[in-house]
C-alpha positions as CSV (number, residue, x, y, z in Angstrom):
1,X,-6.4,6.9,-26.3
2,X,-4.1,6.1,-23.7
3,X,-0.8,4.1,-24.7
4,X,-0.9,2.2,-21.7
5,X,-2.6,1.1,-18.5
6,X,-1.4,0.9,-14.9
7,X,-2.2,-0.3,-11.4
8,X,-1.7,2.7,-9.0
9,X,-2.1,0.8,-5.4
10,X,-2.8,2.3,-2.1
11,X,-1.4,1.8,1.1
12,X,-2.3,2.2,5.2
13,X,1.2,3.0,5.6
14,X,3.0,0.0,4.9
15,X,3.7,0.8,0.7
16,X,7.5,0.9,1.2
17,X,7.2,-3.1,2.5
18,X,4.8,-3.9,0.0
19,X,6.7,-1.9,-2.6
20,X,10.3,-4.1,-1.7
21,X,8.6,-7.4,-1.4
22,X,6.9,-6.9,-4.5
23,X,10.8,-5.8,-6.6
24,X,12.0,-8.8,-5.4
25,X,9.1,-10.9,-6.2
26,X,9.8,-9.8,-9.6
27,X,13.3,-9.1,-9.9
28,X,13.0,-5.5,-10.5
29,X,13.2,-2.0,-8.7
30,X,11.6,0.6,-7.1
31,X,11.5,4.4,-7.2
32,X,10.2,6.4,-4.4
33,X,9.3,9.6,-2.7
34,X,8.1,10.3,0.7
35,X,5.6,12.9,1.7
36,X,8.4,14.8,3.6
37,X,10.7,14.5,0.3
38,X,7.9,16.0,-1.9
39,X,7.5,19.6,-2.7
40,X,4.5,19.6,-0.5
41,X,5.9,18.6,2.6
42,X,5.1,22.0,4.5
43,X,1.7,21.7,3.9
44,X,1.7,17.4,5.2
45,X,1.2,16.6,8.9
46,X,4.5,15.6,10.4
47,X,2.8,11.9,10.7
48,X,3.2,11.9,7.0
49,X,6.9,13.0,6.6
50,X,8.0,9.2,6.1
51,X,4.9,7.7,4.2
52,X,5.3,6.7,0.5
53,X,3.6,9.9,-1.7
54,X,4.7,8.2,-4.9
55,X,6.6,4.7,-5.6
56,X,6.9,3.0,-9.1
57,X,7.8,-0.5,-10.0
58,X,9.3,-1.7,-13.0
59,X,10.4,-5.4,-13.2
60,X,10.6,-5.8,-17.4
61,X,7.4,-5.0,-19.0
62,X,5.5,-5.0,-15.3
63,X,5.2,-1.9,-13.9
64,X,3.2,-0.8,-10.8
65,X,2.8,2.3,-8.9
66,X,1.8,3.3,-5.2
67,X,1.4,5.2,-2.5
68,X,0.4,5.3,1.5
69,X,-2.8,7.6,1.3
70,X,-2.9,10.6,3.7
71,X,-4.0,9.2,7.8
72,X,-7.6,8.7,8.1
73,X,-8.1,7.9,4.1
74,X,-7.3,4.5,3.5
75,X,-10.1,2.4,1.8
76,X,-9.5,-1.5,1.7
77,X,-9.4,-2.1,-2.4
78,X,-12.3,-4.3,-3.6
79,X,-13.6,-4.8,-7.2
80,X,-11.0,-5.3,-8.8
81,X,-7.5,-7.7,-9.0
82,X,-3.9,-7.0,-10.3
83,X,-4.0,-9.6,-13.0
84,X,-0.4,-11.5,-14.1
85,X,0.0,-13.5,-17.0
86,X,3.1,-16.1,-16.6
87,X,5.0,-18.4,-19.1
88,X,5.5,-21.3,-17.1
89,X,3.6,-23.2,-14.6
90,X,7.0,-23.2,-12.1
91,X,6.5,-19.2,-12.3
92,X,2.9,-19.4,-11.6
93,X,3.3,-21.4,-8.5
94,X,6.5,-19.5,-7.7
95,X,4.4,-16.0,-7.6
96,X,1.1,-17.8,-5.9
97,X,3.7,-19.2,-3.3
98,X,5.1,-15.9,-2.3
99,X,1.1,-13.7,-2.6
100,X,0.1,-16.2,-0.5
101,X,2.3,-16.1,2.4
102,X,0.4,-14.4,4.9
103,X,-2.4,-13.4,2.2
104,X,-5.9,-15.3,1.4
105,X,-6.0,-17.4,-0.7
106,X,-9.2,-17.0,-2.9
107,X,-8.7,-19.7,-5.4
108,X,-6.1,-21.7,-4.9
109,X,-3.7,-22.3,-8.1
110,X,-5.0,-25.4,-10.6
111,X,-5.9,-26.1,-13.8
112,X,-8.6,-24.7,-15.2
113,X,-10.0,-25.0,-19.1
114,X,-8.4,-22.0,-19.9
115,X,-5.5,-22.3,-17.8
116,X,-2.6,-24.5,-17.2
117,X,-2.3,-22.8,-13.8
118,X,-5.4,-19.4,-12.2
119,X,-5.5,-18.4,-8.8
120,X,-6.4,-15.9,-7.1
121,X,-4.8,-14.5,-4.2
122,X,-4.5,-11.4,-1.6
123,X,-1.2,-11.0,0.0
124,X,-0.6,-9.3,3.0
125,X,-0.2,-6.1,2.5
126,X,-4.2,-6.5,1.2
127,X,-3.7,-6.4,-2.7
128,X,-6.0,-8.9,-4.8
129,X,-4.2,-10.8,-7.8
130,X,-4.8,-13.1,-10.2
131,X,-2.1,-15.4,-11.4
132,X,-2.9,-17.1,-15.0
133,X,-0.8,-19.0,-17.1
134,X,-2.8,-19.8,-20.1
135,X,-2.6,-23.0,-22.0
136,X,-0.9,-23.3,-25.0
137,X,-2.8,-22.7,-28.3
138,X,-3.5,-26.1,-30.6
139,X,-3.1,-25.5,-34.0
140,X,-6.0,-27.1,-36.0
């Protein structure tokens, strides 16, 4: 059984921006390698040489990791969001706020019965996210 899950995004070429907007989003940083850094890079067309093979987040307990995908293989992501869970509303509509500058906005952030704050975004770089900070539980 696996200890833990995580998003692995992929990029048309532009994971370095998405990667840096992304750390400072969340306050955290970013580790990366390029296709011409890698091991491989003899066997990568010279296009290649400054795309992102491998990048990894880690902002507290978020972590993410990504990658530009070899010319000619991108696939725009569908079925499925990166999902956050935030303590406060302020965070919520900080995050939506920043997703949805130059993104689409699916839902747009509001109450919900579940939900102090939900939306659901895709930023700019083309990554779907859902933003939800739950209500507080009532004792009984």
């Amino acid at each position: 059984m696996p200890s833990t899950v995580t998003p692995y995004l992929h990029f048309n070429g532009n994971c370095r921006d998405a990667m840096a907007f992304y750390a400072s989003l969340f306050s955290g940083t970013v580790d990366l390698m390029t296709y011409g850094e890698s091991p491989v890079c003899e066997e990568m067309p010279p296009v290649s040489s400054e795309s992102v093979m491998h990048a990894q987040l880690t902002a507290g307990s978020l972590f993410l990791m990504a990658c530009d995908v070899p010319p000619g293989m991108y696939q725009k992501p569908v079925g499925f969001a990166v999902a956050l869970a935030v303590d406060t509303v302020e965070e919520a509509e900080r995050i939506y706020q920043a997703l949805g500058d130059g993104g689409t906005v699916i839902m747009a952030l509001e109450e919900t019965f579940w939900a102090q704050r939900f939306a659901m975004v895709t930023d700019r770089f083309g990554t779907p996210w859902m933003i939800n900070c739950l209500k507080p539980c009532l004792d009984t």
